[in-house]
mmCIF file of the C-alpha atoms, coordinates in Angstrom:
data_MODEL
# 
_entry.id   MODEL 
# 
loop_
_atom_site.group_PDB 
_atom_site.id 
_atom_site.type_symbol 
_atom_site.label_atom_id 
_atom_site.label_alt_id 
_atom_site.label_comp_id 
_atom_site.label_asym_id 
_atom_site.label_entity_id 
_atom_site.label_seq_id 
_atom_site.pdbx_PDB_ins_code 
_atom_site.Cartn_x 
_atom_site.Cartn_y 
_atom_site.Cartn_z 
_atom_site.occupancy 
_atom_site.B_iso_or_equiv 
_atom_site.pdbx_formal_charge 
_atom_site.auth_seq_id 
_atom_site.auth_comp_id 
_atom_site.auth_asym_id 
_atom_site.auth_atom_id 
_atom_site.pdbx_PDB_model_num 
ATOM 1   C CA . UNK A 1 1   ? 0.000   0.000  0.000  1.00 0.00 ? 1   UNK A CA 1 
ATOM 2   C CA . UNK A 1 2   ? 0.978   3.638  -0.962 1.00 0.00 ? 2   UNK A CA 1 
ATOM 3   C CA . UNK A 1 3   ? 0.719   6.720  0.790  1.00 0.00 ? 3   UNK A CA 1 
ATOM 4   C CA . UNK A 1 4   ? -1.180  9.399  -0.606 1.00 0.00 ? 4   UNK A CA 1 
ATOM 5   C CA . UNK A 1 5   ? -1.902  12.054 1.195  1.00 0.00 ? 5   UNK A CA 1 
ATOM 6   C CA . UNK A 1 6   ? -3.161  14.101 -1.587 1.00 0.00 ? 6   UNK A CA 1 
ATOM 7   C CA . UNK A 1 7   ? -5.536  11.683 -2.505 1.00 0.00 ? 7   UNK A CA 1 
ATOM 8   C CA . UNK A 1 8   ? -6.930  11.474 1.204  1.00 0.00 ? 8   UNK A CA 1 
ATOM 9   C CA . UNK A 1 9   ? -6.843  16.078 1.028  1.00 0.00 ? 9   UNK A CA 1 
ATOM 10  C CA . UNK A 1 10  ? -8.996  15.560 -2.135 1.00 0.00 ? 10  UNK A CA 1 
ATOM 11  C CA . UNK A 1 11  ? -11.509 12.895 -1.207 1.00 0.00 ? 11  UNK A CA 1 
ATOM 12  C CA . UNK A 1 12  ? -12.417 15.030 2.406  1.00 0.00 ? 12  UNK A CA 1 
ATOM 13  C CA . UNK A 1 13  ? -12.627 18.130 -0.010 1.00 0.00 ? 13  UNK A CA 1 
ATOM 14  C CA . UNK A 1 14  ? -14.178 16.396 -2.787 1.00 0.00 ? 14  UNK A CA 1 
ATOM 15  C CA . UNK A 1 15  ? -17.933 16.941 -0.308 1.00 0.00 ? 15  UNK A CA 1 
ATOM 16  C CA . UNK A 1 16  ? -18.059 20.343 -1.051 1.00 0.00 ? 16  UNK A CA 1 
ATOM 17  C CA . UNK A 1 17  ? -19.197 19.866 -4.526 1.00 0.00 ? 17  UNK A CA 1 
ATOM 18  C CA . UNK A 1 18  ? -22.685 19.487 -3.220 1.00 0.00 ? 18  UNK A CA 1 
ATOM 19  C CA . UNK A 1 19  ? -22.618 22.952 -2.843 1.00 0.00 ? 19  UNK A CA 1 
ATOM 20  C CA . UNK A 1 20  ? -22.193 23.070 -6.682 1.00 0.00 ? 20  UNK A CA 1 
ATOM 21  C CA . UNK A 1 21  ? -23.497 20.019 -7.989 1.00 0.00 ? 21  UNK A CA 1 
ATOM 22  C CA . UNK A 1 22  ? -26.157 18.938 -5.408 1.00 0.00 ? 22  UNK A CA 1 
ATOM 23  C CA . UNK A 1 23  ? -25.052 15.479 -5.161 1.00 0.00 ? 23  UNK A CA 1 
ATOM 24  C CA . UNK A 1 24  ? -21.434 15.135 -6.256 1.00 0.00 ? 24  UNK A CA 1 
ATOM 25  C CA . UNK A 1 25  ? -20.577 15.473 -2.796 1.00 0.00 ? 25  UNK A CA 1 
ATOM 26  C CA . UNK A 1 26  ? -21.847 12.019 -1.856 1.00 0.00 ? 26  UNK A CA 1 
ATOM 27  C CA . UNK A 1 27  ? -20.529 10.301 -5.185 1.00 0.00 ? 27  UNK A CA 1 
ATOM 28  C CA . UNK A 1 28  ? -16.952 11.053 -5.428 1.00 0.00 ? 28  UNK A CA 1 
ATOM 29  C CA . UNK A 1 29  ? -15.932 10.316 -2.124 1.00 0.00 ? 29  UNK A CA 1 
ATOM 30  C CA . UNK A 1 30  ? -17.791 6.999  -2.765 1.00 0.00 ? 30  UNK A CA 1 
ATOM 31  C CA . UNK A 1 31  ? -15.642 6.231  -5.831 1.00 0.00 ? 31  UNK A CA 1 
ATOM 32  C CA . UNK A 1 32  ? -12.743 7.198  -5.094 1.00 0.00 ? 32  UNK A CA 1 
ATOM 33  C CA . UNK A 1 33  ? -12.974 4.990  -1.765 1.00 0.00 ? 33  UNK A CA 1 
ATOM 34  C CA . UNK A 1 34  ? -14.280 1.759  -3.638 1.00 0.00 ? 34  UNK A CA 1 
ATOM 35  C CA . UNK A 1 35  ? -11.701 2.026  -6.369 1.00 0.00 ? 35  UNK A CA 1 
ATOM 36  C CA . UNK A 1 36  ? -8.152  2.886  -4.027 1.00 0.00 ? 36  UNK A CA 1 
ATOM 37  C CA . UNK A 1 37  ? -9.749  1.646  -0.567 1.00 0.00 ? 37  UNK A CA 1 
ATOM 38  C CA . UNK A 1 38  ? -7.197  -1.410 -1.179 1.00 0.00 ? 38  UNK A CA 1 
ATOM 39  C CA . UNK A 1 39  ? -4.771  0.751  -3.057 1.00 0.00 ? 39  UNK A CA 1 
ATOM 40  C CA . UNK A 1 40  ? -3.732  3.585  -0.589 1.00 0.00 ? 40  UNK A CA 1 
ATOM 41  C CA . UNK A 1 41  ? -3.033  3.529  3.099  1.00 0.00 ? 41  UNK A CA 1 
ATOM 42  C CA . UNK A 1 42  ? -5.874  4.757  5.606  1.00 0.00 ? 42  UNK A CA 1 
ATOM 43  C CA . UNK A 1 43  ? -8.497  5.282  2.868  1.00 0.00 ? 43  UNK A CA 1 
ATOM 44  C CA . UNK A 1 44  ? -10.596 2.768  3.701  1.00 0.00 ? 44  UNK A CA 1 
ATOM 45  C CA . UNK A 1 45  ? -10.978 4.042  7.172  1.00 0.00 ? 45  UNK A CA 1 
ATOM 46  C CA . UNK A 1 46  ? -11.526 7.693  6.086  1.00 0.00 ? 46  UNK A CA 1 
ATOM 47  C CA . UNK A 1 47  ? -13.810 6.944  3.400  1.00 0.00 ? 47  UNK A CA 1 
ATOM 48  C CA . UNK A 1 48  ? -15.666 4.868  5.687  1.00 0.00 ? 48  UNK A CA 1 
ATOM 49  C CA . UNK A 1 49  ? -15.453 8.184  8.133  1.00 0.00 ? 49  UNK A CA 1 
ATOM 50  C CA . UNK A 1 50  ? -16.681 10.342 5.461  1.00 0.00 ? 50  UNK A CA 1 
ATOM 51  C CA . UNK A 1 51  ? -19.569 7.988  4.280  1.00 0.00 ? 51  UNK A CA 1 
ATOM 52  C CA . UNK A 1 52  ? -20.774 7.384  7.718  1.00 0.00 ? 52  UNK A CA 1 
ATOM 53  C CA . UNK A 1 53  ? -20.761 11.347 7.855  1.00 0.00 ? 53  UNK A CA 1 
ATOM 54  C CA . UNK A 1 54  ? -22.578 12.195 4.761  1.00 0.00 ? 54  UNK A CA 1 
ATOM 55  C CA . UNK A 1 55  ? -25.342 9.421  5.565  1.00 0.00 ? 55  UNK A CA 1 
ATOM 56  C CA . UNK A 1 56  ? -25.931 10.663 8.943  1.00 0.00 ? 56  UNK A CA 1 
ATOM 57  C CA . UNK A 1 57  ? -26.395 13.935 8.046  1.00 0.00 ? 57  UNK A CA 1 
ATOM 58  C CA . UNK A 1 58  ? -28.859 13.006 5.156  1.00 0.00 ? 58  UNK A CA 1 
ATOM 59  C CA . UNK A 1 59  ? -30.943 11.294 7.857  1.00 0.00 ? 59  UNK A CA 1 
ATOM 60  C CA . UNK A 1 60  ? -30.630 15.053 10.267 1.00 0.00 ? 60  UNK A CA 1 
ATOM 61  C CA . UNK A 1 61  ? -32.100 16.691 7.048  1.00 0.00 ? 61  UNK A CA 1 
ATOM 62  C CA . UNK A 1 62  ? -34.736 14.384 6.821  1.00 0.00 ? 62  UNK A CA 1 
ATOM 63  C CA . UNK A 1 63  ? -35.912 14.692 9.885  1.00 0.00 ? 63  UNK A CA 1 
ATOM 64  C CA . UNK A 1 64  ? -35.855 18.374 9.564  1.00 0.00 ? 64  UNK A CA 1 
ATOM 65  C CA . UNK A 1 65  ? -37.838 18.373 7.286  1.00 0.00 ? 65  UNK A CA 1 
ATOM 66  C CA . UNK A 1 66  ? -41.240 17.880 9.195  1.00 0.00 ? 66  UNK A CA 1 
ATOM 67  C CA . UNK A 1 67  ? -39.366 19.532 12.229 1.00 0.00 ? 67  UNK A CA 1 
ATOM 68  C CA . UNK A 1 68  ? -39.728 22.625 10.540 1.00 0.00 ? 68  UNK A CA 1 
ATOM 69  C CA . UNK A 1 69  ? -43.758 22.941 11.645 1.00 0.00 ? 69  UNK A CA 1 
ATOM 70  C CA . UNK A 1 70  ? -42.351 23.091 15.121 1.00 0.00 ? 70  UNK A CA 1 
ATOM 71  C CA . UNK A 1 71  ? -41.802 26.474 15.290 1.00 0.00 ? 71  UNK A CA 1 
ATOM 72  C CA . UNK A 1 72  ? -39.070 26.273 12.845 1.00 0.00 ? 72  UNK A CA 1 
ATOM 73  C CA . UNK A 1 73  ? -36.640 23.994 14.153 1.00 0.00 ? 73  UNK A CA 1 
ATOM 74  C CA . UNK A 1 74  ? -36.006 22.126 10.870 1.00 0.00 ? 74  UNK A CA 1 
ATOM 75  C CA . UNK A 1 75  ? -34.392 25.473 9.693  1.00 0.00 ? 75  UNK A CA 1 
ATOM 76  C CA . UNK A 1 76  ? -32.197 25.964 12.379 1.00 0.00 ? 76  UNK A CA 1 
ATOM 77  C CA . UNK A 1 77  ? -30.939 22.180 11.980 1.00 0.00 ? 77  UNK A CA 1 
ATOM 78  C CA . UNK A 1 78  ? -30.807 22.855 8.233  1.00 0.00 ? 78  UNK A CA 1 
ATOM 79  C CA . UNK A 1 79  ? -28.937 25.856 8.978  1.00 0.00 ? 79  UNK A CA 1 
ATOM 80  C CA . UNK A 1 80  ? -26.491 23.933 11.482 1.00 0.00 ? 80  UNK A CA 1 
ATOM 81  C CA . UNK A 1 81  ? -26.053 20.997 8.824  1.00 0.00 ? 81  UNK A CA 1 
ATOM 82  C CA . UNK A 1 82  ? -24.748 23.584 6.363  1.00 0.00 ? 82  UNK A CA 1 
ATOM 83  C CA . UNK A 1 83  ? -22.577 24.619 8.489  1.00 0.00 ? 83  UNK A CA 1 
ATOM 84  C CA . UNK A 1 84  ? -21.376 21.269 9.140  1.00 0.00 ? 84  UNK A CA 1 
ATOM 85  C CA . UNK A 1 85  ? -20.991 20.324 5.060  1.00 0.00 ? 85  UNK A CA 1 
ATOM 86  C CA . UNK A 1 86  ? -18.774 23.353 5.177  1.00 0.00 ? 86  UNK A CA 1 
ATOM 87  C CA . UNK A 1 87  ? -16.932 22.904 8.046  1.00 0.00 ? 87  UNK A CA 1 
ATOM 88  C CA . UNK A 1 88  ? -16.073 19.638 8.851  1.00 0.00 ? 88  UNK A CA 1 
ATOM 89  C CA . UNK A 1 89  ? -14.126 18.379 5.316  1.00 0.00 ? 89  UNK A CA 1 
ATOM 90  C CA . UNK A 1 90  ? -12.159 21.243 5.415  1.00 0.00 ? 90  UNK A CA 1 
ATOM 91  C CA . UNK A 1 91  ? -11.464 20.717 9.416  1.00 0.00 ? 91  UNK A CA 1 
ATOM 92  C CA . UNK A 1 92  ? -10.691 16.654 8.322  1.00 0.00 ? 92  UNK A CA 1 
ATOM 93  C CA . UNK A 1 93  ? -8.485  17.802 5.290  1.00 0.00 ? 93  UNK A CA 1 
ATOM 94  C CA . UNK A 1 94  ? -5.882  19.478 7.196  1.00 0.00 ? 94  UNK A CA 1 
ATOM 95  C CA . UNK A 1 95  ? -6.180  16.471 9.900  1.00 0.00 ? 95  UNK A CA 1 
ATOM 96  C CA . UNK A 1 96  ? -5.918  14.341 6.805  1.00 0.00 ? 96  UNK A CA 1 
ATOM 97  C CA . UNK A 1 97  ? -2.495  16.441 5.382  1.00 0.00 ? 97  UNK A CA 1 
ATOM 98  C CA . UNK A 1 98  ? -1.018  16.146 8.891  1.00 0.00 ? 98  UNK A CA 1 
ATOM 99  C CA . UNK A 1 99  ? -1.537  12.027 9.121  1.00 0.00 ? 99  UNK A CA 1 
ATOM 100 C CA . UNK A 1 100 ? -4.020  12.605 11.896 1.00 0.00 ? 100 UNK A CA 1 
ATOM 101 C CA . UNK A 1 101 ? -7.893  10.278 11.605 1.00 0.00 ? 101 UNK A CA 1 
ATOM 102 C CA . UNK A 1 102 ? -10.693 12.090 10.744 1.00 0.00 ? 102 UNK A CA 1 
ATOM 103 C CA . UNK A 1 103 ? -13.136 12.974 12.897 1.00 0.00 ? 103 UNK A CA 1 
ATOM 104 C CA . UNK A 1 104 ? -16.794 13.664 11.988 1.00 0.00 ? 104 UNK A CA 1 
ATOM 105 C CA . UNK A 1 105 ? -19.054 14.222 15.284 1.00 0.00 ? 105 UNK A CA 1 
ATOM 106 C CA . UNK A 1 106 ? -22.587 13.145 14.976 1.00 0.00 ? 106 UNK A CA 1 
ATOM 107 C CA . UNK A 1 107 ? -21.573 10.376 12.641 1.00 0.00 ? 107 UNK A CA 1 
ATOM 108 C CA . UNK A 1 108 ? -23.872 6.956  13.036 1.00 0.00 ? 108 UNK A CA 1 
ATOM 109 C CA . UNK A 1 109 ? -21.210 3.813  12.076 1.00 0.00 ? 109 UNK A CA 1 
ATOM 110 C CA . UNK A 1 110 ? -22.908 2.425  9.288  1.00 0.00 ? 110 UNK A CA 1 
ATOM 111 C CA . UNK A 1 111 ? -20.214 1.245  7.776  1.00 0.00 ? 111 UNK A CA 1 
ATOM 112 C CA . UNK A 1 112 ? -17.909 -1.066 9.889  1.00 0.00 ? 112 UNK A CA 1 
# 
């Protein structure tokens, strides 16, 4: 096994193309994890990190959703999710750059 930093940098910061794509930030950590997952050291554990991450956080928007007829709560927690999508690939980046593990709080293990 090889390791690539860069690659690890790019697939934390490859999440924020949802804000330009909508989705993209869901499918290109995915693919780059199943294709070098067995090709380049840690990925498999911070893929799984960042999958874990962006599934959990699809479930807190979901249940926003009808949380918003309770005096607007689903927009505060769709408000502190954005903030999350922003924040936490960039924080896990620089962990990633410096050989530290990711950490996403709030995460639900899905993947083991």
């Amino acid at each position: 096994m090889k390791n690539n930093k860069q690659l690890l940098v790019f697939t934390h910061l490859s999440q924020l193309l949802d804000f330009v794509t909508g989705i993209g930030g869901f499918i290109v950590p995915l693919l780059i994890w199943i294709t070098k997952k067995d090709e380049v050291q840690d990925m498999d554990y911070h893929g799984k990190s960042i999958l874990n991450f962006r599934i959990s956080m699809f479930l807190y928007l979901i249940i926003c959703v009808p949380a918003i007829l309770l005096f607007g709560l689903g927009l505060l927690g769709f408000l502190v999710i954005g903030v999350f999508y922003l924040i936490f690939p960039i924080m896990n980046a620089i962990k990633a750059s410096n050989n530290e593990e990711p950490s996403y709080p709030f995460s639900i293990a899905f993947i083991k």
